[in-house]
PASEBA-545977 format. One record per residue (C-alpha): residue in one letter; residue number from 1; z, y, x. Coordinates in nm, 2 decimals, decimal comma, padded with zeros to 4 digits, always signed. Each point is the difference from the previous one (the first is absolute). Layout:
N
   residu   num        w        v        u
        A   NUM        Z        Y        X
...
//
This chain:
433
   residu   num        w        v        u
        X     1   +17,99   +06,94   +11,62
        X     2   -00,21   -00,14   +00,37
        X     3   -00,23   -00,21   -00,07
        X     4   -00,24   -00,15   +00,20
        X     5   -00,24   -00,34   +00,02
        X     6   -00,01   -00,29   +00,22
        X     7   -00,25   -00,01   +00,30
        X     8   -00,07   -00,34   +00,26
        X     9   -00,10   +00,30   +00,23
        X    10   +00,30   +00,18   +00,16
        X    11   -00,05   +00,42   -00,05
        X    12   +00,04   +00,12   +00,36
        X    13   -00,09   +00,04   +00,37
        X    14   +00,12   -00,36   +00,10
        X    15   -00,35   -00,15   +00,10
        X    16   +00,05   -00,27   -00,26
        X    17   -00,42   -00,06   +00,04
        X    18   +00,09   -00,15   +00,33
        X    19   +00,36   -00,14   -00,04
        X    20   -00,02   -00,10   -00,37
        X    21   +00,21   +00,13   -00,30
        X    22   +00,27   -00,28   -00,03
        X    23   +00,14   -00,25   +00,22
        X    24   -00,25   -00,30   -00,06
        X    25   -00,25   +00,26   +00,09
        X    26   +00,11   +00,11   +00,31
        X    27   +00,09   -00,34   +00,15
        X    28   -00,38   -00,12   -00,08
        X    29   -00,12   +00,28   +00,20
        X    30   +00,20   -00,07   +00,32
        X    31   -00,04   -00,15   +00,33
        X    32   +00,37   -00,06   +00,10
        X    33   -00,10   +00,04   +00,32
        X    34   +00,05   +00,34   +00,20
        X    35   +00,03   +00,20   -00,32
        X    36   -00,32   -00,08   -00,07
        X    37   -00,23   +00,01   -00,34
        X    38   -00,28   -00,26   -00,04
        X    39   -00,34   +00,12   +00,12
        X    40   -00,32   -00,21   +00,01
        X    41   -00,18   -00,01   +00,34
        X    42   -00,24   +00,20   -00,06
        X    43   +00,23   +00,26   -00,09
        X    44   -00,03   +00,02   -00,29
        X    45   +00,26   -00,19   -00,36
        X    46   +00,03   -00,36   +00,04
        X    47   -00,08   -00,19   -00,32
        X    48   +00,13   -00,26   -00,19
        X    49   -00,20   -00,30   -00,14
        X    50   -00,12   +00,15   -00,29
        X    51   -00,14   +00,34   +00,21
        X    52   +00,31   +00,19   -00,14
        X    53   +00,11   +00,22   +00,32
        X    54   +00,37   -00,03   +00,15
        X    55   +00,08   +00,34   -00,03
        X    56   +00,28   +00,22   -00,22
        X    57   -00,21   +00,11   -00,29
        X    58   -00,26   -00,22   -00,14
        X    59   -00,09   +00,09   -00,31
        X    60   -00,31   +00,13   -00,08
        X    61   -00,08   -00,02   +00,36
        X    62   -00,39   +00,14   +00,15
        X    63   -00,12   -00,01   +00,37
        X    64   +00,12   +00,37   +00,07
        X    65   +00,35   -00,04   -00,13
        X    66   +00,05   -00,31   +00,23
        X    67   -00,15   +00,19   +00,28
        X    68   +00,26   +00,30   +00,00
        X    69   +00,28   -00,31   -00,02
        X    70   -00,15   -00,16   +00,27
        X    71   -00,04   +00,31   +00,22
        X    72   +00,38   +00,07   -00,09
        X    73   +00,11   -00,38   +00,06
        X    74   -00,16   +00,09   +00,35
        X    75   +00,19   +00,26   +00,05
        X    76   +00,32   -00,14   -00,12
        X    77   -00,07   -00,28   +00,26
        X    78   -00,04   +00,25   +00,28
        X    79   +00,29   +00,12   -00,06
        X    80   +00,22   -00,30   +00,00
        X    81   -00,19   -00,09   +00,34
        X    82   +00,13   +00,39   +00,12
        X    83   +00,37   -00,02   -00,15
        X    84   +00,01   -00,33   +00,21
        X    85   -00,10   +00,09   +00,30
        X    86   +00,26   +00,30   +00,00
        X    87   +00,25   -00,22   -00,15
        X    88   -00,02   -00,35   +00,11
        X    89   +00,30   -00,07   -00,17
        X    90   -00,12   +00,03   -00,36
        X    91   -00,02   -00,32   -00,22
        X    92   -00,29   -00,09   -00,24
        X    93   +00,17   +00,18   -00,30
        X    94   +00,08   +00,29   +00,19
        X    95   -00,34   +00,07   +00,13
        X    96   -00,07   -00,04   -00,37
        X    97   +00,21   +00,27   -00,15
        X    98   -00,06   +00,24   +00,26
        X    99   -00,38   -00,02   +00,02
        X   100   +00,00   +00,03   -00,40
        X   101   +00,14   +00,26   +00,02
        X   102   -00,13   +00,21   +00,25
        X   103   -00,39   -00,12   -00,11
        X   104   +00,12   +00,13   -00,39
        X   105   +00,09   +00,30   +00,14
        X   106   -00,35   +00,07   +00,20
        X   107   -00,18   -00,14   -00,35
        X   108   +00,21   +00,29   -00,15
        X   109   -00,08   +00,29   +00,23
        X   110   -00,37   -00,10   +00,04
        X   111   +00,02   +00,08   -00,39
        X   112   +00,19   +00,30   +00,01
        X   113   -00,19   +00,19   +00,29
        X   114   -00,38   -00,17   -00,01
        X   115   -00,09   -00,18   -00,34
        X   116   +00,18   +00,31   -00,24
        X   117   -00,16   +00,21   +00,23
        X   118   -00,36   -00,11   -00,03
        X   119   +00,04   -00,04   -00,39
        X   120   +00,09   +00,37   -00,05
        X   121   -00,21   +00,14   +00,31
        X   122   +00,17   +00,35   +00,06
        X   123   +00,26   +00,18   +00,28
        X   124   +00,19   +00,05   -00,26
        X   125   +00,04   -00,37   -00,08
        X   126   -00,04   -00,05   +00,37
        X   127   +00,31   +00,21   +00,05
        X   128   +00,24   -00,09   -00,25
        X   129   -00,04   -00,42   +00,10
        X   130   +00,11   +00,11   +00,38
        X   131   +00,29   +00,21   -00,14
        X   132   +00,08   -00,32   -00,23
        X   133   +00,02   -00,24   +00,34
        X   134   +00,06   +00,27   +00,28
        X   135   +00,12   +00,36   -00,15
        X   136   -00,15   +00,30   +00,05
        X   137   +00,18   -00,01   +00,39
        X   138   -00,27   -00,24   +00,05
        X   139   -00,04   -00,39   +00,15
        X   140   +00,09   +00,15   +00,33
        X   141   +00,32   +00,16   -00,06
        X   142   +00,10   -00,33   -00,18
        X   143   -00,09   -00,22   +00,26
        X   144   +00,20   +00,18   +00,26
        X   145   +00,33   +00,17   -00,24
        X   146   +00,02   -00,25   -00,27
        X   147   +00,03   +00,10   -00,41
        X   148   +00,24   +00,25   +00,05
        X   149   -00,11   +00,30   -00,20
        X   150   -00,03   -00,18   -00,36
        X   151   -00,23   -00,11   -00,24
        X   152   -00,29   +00,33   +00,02
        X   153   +00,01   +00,04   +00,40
        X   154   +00,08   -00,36   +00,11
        X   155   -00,19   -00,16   -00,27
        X   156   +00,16   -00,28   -00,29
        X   157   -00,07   -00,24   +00,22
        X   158   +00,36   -00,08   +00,20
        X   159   +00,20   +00,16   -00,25
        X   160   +00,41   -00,08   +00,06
        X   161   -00,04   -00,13   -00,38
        X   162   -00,26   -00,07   -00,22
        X   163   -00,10   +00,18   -00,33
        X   164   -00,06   -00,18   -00,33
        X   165   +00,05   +00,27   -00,24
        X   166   +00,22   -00,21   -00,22
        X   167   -00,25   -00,28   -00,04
        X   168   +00,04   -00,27   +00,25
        X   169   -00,22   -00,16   +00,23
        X   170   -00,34   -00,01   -00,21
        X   171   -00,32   +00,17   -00,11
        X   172   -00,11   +00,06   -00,37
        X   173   -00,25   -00,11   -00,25
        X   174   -00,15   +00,34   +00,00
        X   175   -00,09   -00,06   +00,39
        X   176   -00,13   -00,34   -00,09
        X   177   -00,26   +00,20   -00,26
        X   178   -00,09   +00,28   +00,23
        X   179   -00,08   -00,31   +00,27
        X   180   -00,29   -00,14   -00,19
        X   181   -00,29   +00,02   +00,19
        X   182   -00,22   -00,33   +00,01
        X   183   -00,26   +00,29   -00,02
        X   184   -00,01   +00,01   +00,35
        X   185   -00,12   -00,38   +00,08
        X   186   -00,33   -00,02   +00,07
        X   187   -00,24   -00,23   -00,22
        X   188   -00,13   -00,16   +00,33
        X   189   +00,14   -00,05   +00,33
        X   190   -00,29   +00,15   +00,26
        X   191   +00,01   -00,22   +00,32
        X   192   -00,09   +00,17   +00,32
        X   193   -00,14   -00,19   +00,30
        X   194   +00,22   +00,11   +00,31
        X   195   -00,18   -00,26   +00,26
        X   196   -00,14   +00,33   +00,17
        X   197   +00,19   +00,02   +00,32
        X   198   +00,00   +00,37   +00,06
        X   199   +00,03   +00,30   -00,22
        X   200   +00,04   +00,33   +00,16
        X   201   -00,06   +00,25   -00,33
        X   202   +00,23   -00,21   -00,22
        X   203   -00,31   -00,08   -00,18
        X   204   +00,06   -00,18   -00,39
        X   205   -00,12   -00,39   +00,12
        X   206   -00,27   -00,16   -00,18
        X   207   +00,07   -00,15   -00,37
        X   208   -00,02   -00,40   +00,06
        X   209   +00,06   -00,08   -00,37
        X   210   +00,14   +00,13   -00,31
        X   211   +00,22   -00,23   -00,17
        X   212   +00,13   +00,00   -00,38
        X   213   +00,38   +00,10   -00,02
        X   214   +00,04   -00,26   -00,26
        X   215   -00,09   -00,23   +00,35
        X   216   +00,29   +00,19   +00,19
        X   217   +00,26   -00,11   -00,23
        X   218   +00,22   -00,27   -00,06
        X   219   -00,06   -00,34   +00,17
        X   220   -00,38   +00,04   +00,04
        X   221   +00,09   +00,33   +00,18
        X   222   +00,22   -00,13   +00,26
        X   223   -00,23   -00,27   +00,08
        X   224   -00,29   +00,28   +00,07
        X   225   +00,24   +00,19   +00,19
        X   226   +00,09   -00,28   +00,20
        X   227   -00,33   -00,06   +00,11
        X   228   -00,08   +00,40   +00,04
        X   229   +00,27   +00,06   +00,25
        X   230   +00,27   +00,24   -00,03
        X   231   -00,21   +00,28   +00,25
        X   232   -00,27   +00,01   -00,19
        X   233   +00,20   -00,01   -00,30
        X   234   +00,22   +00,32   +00,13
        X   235   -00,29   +00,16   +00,17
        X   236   -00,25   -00,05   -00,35
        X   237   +00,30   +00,13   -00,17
        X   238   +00,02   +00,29   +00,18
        X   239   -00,34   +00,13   -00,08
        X   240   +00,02   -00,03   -00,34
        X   241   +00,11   +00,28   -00,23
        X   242   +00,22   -00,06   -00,27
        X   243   -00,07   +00,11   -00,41
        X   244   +00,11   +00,24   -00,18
        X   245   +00,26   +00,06   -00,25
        X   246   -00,20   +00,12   -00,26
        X   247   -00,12   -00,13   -00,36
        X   248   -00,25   -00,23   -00,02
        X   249   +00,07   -00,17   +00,34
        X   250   +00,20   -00,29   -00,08
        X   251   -00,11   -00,30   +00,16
        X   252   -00,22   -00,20   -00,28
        X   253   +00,12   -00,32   +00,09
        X   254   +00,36   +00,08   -00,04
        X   255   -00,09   +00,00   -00,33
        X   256   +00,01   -00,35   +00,01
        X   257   +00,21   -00,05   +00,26
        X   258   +00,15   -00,37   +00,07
        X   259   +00,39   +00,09   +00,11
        X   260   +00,23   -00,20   +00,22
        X   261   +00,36   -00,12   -00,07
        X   262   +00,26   +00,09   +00,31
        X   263   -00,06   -00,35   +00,15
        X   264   -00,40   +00,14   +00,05
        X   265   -00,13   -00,27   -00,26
        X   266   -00,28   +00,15   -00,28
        X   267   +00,15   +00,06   -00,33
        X   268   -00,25   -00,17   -00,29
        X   269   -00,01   +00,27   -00,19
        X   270   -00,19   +00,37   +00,12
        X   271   +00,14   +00,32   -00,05
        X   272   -00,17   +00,38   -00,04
        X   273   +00,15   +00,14   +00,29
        X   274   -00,11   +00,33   -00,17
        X   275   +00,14   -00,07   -00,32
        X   276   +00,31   -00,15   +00,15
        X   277   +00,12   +00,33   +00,24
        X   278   +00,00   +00,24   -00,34
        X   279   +00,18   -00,31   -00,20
        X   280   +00,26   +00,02   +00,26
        X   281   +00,05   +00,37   +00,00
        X   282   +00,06   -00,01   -00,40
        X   283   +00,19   -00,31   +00,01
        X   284   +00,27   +00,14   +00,27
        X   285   +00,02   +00,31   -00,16
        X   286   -00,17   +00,21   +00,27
        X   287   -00,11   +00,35   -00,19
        X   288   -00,33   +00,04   -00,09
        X   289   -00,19   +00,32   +00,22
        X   290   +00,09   +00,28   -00,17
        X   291   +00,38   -00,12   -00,03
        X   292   +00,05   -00,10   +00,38
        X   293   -00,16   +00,35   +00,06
        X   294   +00,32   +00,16   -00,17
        X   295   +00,19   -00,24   +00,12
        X   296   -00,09   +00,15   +00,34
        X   297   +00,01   +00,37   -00,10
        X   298   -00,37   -00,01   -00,01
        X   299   -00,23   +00,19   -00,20
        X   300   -00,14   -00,25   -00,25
        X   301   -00,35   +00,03   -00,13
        X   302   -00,03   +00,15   -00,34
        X   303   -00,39   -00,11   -00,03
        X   304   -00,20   -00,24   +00,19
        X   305   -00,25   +00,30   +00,19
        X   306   +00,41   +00,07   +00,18
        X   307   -00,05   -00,37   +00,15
        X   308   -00,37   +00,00   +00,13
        X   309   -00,34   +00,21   +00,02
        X   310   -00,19   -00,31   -00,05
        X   311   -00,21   +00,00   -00,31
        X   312   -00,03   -00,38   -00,01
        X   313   +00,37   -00,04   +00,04
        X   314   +00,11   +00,21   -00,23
        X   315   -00,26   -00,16   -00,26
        X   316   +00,18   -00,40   +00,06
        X   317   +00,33   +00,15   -00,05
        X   318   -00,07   +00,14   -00,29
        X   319   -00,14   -00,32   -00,11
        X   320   +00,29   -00,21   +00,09
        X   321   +00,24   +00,25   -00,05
        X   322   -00,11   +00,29   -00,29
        X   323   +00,12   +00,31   +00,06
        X   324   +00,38   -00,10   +00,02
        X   325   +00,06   +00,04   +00,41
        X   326   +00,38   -00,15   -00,07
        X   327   -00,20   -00,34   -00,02
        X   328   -00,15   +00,00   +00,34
        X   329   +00,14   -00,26   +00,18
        X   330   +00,15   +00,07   +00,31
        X   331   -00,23   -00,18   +00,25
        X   332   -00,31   +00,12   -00,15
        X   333   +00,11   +00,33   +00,05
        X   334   +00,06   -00,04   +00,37
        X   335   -00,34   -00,09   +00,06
        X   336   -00,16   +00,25   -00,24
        X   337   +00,22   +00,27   +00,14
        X   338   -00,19   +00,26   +00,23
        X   339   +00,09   -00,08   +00,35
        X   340   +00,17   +00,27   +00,26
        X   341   -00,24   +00,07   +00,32
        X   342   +00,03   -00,32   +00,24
        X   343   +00,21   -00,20   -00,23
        X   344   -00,07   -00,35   -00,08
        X   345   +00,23   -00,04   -00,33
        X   346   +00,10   +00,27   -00,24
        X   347   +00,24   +00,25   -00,01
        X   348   +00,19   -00,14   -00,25
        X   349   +00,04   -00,31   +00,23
        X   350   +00,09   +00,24   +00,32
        X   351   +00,32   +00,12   -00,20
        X   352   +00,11   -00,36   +00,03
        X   353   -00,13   -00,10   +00,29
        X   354   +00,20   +00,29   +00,16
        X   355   +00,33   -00,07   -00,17
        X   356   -00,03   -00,38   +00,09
        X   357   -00,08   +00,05   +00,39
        X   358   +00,27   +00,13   +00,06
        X   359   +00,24   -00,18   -00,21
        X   360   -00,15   -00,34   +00,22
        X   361   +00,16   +00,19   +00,26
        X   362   +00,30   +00,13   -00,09
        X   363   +00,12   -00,25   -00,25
        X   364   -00,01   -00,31   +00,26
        X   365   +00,28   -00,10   +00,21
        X   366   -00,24   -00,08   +00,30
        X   367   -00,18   +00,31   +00,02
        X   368   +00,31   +00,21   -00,03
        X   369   +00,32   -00,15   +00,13
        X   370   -00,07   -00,26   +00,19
        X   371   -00,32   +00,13   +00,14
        X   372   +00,17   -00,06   +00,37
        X   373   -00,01   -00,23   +00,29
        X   374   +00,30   -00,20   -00,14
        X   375   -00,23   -00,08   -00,29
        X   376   -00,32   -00,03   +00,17
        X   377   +00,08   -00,07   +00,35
        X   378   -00,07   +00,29   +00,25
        X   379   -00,37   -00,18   +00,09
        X   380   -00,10   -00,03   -00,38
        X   381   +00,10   +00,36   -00,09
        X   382   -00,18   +00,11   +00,27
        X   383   -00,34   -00,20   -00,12
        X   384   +00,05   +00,16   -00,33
        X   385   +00,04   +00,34   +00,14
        X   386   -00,33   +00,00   +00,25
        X   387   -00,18   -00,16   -00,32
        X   388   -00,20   +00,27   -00,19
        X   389   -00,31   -00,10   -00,18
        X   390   -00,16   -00,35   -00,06
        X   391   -00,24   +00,03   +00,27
        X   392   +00,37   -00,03   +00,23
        X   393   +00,00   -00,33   -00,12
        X   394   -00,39   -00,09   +00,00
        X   395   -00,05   +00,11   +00,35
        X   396   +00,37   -00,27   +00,05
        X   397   -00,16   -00,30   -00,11
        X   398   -00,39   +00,13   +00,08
        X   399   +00,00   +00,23   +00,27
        X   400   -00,42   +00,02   +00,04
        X   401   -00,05   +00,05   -00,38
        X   402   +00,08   +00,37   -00,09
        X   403   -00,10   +00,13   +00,33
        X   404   -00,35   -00,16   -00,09
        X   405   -00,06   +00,01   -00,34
        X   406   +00,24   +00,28   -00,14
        X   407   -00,07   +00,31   -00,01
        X   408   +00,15   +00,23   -00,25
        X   409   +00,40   +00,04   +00,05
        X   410   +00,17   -00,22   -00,22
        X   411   -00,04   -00,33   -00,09
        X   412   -00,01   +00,05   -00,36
        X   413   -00,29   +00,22   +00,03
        X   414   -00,37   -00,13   +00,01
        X   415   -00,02   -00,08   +00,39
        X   416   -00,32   +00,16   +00,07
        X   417   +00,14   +00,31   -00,14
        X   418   +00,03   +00,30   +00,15
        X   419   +00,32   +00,01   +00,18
        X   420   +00,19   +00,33   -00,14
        X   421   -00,07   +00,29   +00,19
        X   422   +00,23   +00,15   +00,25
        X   423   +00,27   +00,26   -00,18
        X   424   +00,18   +00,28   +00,25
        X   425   +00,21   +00,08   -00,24
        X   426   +00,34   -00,14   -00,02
        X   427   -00,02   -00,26   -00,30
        X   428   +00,31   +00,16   -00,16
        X   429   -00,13   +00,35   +00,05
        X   430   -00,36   -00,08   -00,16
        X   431   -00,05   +00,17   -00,33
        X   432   +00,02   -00,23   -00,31
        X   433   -00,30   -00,20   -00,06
//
């Protein structure tokens, strides 16, 4: 029997956080003019009476969420203001469609080929996202020939049909679980002081002031950012690492945290955000760790000293837990689980993260058969295809910013970083790493 619960957020690559997830929803975030989505002067969300920003997803809102939706609205913006010049013939809804569609798709490869890559930091990784988008002929031979050599050399991407494996057209609960990771929100937003007019070494700027991420969030946080500015928001941003996801790092105040309803408005009562994500696990039916290790043809652990080396960790379990590892709940095994080399989550997480990125590709209509000019427009294919990591659409919108203050090689990545180093080797002739 399927089975499966109700969600106000819709489960795929549609860029519902800047259209909305139902009709009311995307009207209130609309222009009508050009194609257009509603942007504040500054740049950054406008704002409703009540500080509630006029954007597509609202709830539970903080200052760097709205940033990435503002940055995108900016982009979606640009490209209406492209697709008209090209095709002065183009109405207001039009423009709309079109410019959704081809800014959803950039969201989409930006996360296929930069942000996966970053979260699981090897060629290996590195590799197999390009062969998801491009094939192993390569972004070249696909620019000039086309998809013409199927799904492993022309990549999933452009497919003449797409691929849902029998289950249509969403994602599953056991993604939703693997996709837990509040871990890696910072406790404080670090605000850097980018008044310095020159910076040849790409040199971290100065820390102005350290603000409490209960600040950043909700209708306090907007105001703040507001009066920060959304380039010192995105550069301060940029310079600050993320957590990890690993036990004991849940943010504390999440503990305690104060939700919002899908209108942005508090809810009275607080929640354990902690507490909550393993409630929803058991309440769906999601397997505890062990289980969704067979469930995957894993090896499951058979004591806990199979899970972790750490002394401390393996003393709480057995305090929660006993000696019974068919208890351990799924979510606390991810982040107790020993980590692979230059991985951020767990390889238990990686199985599904690596069945899931590809069926985002080749389950979706717009990425497989009508990925094409018809669909797109010749001009908005295009910006999709010259569009490889987010710095593409940073340098759009801020064209001084990375050359000044980034300089590692992807966005995602602490900006003074290291950039990576220069590799001879063909990517897909590198041994696995």
């Amino acid at each position: 029997m399927k089975f499966g619960f109700l969600n106000t957020r819709t489960p795929w690559w549609d860029g519902s956080l800047l259209y909305g997830n139902n009709e009311e929803g995307m009207r209130r975030v609309r222009a009508f003019k050009e194609g257009k989505l509603r942007i504040g002067g500054d740049g950054l969300p406008e704002h409703d009476e009540k500080w509630i920003p006029i954007s597509g997803d609202v709830r539970n809102c903080w200052a760097g969420f709205s940033l990435l939706q503002a940055l995108f609205v900016r982009e979606h913006n640009a490209v209406c203001d492209m697709l008209k010049e090209h095709y002065p013939d183009l109405d207001d809804e039009k423009l709309y469609r079109y410019a959704r569609l081809v800014t959803s798709a950039v969201i989409a490869k930006i996360h296929t080929i930069d942000w996966t890559v970053e979260l699981l930091k090897t060629d290996t990784l590195l590799a197999g996202m390009r062969v998801n988008w491009y094939g192993l002929l390569g972004k070249r031979f696909k620019d000039l020939f086309g998809h013409i050599c199927g799904s492993v050399l022309s990549g999933l991407v452009g497919l003449r049909k797409p691929n849902d494996h029998g289950v249509p057209y969403s994602l599953t609960e056991e993604f939703s679980s693997v996709y837990k990771m509040h871990s890696l929100l910072p406790d404080k937003v670090i605000l850097r002081d980018i008044t310095n007019s020159a910076n040849p070494n790409y040199e971290c700027p100065p820390v102005s002031q350290e603000v409490p991420k209960t600040e950043m969030t909700g209708k306090e946080g907007e105001r703040r950012m507001s009066k920060i500015g959304m380039e010192q928001m995105l550069v301060s941003m940029g310079h600050q690492a993320s957590g990890a996801v690993t036990l004991w790092n849940y943010l504390s105040w999440m503990r305690n945290l104060i939700p919002h309803d899908i209108n942005g408005e508090e809810v009275p009562d607080p929640v354990d955000m902690a507490a909550l994500e393993i409630y929803r696990d058991r309440e769906r039916g999601v397997a505890r760790y062990n289980e969704f290790r067979r469930n995957l043809l894993m090896i499951p652990i058979s004591k806990w000293e199979d899970l972790t080396d750490d002394c401390e960790v393996i003393e709480a379990l057995i305090e929660v837990y006993g000696e019974d590892v068919e208890k351990l709940d799924l979510l606390v095994g991810l982040q107790a689980e020993k980590k692979i080399k230059r991985f951020a989550i767990s390889e238990t997480a990686f199985f599904i993260f690596l069945l899931i990125a590809s069926r985002r590709l080749e389950a979706d209509r717009f990425f497989t058969t009508n990925f094409n000019p018809k669909t797109y427009t010749e001009k908005g294919l295009e910006r999709v295809n010259k569009t490889e990591p987010l710095k593409d659409v940073i340098d759009r919108h801020f064209p001084d910013m990375t050359a000044k203050w980034m300089r590692c090689s992807s966005a995602f990545s602490v900006w003074s970083a290291p950039p990576d180093k220069t590799n001879y080797i063909p990517l897909y002739l590198r041994p696995a790493t």
